[in-house]
N, C-alpha and C positions, 0 to 999 in steps of 0.2 A: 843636802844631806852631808856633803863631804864638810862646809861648815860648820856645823853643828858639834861633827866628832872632833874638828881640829881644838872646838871653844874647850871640847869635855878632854881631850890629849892637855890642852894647856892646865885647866884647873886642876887635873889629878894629879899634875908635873909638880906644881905650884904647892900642891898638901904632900905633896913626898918632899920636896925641899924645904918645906917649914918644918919638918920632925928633923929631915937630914940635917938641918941650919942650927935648928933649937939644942941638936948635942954639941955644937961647936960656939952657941950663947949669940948668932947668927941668924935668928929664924924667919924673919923678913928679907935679907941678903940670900938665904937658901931659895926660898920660894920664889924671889924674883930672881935669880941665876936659872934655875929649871923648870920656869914660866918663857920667860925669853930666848933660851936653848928648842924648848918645846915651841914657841913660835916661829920661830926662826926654821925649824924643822918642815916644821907643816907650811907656812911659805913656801918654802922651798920646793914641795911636793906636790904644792898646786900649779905652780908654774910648769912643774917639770911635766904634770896629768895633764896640762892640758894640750902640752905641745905634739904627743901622739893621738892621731884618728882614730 
């Protein structure tokens, strides 16, 4: 379960950075910035879940 919402955390990261990117003529460079932010995140949060009992 906890993977499933990290895939859906990254894709909805990734369409808010393609609109953020697209007003700066950026829209691919957006959506991979707060695609890999968002991964990076959720990494981060599984390591850190699973280290407490």
């Amino acid at each position: 379960m906890r993977t499933i919402i990290s895939v859906v955390i990254i894709i909805i990261a990734a369409v808010i950075g393609f609109f953020m990117g697209s007003g700066m003529n950026q829209a691919m460079g957006g959506a991979t910035l707060f695609a890999v932010i968002a991964g990076f995140a959720c990494t981060i949060q599984a390591i850190d879940g699973r280290k407490k009992p």
